[in-house]
N, C-alpha and C positions, 0 to 999 in steps of 0.2 A: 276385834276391830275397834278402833280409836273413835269415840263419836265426836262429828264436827260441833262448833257453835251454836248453829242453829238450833239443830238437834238437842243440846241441852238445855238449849231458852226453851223449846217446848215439854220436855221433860220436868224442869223446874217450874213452870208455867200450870200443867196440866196437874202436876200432883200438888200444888198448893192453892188451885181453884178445886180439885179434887178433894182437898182437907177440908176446905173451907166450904163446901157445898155439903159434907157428912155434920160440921160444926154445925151449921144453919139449918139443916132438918131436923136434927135433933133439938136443936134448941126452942124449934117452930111448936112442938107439941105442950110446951108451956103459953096457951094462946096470948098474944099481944106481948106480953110484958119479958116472954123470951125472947123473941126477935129485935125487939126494941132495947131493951136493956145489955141481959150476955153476952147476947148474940152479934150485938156491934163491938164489946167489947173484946172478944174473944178471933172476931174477922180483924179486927184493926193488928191482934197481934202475929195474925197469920200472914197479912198482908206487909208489915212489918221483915219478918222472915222472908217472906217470898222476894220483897225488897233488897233485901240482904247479900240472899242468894244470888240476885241476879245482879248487881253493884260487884258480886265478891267474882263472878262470872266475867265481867266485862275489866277488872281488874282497878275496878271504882273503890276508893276507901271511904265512902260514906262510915259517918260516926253514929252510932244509937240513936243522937236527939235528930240529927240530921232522917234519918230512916223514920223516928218515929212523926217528923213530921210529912215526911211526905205520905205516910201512911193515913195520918190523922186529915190532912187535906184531900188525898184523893177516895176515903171514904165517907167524908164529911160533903165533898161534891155528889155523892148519890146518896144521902140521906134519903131523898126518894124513895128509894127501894124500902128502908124502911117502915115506912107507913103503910107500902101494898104489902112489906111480907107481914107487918103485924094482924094485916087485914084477911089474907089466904090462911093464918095459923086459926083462925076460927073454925074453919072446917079440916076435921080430922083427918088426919093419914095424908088426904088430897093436898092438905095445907103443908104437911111436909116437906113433901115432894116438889112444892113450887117453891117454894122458900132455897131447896136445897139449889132448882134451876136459876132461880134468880142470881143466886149467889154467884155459883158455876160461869156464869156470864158477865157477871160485873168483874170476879176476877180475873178472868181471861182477857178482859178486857184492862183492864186496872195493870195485868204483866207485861202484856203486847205491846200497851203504852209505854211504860216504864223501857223495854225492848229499844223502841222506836227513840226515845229520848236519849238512849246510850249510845245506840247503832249512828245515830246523827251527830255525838260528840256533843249532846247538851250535859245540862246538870239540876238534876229535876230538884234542888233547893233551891235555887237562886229562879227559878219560874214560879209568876204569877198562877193563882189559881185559874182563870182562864185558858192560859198556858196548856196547865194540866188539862182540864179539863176536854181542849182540845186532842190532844195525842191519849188521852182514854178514848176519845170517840174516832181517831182512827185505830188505837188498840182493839178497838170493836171490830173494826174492819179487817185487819191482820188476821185476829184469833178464827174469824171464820175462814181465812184463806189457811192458815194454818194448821187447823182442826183436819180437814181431810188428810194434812200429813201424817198429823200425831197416830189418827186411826190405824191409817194405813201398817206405822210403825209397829202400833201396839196389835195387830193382827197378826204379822207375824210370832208373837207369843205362844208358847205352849200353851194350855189350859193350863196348868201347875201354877208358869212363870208369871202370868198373870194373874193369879190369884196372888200370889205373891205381891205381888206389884199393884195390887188395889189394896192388900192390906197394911202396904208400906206407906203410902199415899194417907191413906186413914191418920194412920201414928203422926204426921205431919201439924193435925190439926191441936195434938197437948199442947197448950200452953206453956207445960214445966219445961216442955226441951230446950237445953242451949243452944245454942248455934252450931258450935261442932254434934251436938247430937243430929242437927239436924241436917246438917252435914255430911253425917255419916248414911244420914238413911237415904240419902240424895244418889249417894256417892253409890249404893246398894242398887237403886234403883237402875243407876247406870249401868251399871255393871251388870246386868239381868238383861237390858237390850242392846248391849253392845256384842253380846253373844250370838246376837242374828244378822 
């Protein structure tokens, strides 16, 4: 079965807030100066990717510097989160795990935006950071209407498939991969639910 649009905006969406929320707890357990330091550096290039992915989706040719700023602005607009995830890695294990949700959300939010930006026929370089700003925070509101889809979707899953599909999700979050690598594991991911 062919998956629609939608359907891969959430797929592309979910496994690279998916990446970036394994990136972010693990990085959490280096209290303050992981979440602070890596841990934005290594979300910016996820977010980047996920950018990418979803430009390459909507049949946008965004260029690197192009991608890398909108990356660089729309997680420079929640530095925020910064400071509380540096503040939750204090406490062990717990601090992980909120670090990973924070994350999980801000990306979700951060894709749904970017969604919303393409789906309207904008061009998230040539917007003001308010701009942005704005369609992250109905991004925020999408991803929650959207989230009961993706569930939905990924329940249908065997146990197997999904394990599959959270460990492909995971690999997301290397840095080293290229685009076509990443590409590829997109392209895999698809192809695991489009079998249901």
């Amino acid at each position: 079965m062919a998956l629609d649009r939608l359907t891969k905006v959430n797929i592309i969406i979910h496994s690279f807030a998916a990446a970036a929320a394994a990136w972010s707890g693990a990085w959490a357990m280096a209290p303050v100066v992981g979440p602070v330091l890596a841990d934005t550096v290594g979300l910016t290039f996820i977010t980047v990717a996920m950018a990418g992915s979803l430009s390459a989706l909507f049949g946008k040719n965004l260029d690197q510097a192009n991608l890398w700023s909108f990356g660089s602005v729309a997680l420079g607009w929640a530095a925020g989160n910064a400071i509380l995830k540096a503040a939750w890695s204090l406490i062990p294990i717990y601090g992980s795990a909120v670090n990973a949700t924070i994350t999980f959300g801000l990306h979700e939010a951060i894709g749904w935006g970017l969604y919303l930006i393409f789906e309207e026929g904008g061009d998230p370089t040539k917007m003001s950071l308010n701009e942005i700003k704005d369609y992250v925070t109905r991004g925020k509101e999408e991803a929650n209407k959207q989230r009961e889809k993706y569930d939905a979707l990924r329940s249908k899953l065997s146990p197997s498939d999904r394990k599959e599909v959270e460990g492909l999700e995971k690999k997301l979050a290397d840095r080293e991969l290229s685009q076509s690598e990443q590409d590829d594991i997109l392209k895999r991911i698809e192809n695991i639910f489009s079998k249901y």
